[in-house]
C-alpha positions in Angstrom: 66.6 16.5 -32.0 64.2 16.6 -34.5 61.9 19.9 -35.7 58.3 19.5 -36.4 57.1 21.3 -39.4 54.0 23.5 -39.6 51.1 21.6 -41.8 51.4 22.1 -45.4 47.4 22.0 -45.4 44.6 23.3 -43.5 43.4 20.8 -40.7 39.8 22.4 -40.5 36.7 20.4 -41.9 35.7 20.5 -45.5 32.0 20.6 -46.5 31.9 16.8 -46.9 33.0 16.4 -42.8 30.2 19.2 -41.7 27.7 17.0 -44.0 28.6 13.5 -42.1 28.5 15.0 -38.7 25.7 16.8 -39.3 23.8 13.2 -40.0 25.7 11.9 -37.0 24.5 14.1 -34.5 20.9 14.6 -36.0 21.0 10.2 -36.1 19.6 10.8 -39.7 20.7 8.4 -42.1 21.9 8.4 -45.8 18.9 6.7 -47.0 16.5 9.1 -44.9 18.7 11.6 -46.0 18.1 11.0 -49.6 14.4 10.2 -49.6 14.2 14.1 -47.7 15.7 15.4 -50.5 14.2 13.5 -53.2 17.5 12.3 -54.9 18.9 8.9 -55.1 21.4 7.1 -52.3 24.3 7.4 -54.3 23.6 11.4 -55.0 24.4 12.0 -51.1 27.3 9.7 -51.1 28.6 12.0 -53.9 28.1 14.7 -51.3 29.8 13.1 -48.4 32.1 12.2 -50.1 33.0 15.5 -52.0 32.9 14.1 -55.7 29.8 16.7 -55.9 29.1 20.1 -54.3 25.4 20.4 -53.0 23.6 23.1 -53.9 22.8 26.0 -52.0 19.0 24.7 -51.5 19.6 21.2 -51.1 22.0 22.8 -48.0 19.5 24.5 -46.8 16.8 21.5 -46.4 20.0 19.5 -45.2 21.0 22.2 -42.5 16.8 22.2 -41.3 16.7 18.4 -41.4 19.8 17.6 -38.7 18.9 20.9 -37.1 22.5 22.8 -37.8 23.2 26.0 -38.4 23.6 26.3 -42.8 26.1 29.1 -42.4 28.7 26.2 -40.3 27.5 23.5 -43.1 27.8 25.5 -45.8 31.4 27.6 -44.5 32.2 26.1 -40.9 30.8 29.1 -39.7 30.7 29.0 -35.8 27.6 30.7 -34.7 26.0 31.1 -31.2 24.3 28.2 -30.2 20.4 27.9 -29.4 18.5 25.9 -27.3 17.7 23.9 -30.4 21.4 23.3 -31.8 22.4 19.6 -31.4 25.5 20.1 -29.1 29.3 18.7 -30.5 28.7 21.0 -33.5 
């Protein structure tokens, strides 16, 4: 019989999940992404895939553009949902 060892890391999301399921849920793309901010393509696929931290106002626009809450993209904050909070967050 064997024992299972406790997980040397934390399982929870990272920044870089919260941003792709954010653009899942919202159905927002990369590229409509990165024309609402006004930076390139390949500037949010350095945020998705954490080779670059947004900043706190480009995480604010993101957060009001796929309709999430910015403390859960920003932290992973859970907060109580609203009528207007895509559900699956």
């Amino acid at each position: 019989m064997s024992e299972i060892s406790e997980p040397t890391q934390h399982l929870g999301w990272d920044m870089a999940d919260r941003l792709h399921k954010s653009l899942r849920v919202s159905g927002v793309g990369v590229s409509e992404m990165a024309e609402h901010l006004e930076v390139s393509r390949n500037t949010v696929s350095n945020y998705l895939h954490d080779r670059t931290v947004p900043s706190v106002a480009t995480l604010r626009v993101w957060a009001l553009r796929c309709g999430v809450p910015y403390r859960w993209l920003r932290d992973g904050i859970d907060q109580p949902t609203s009528p207007d909070t895509p559900s699956g967050l």
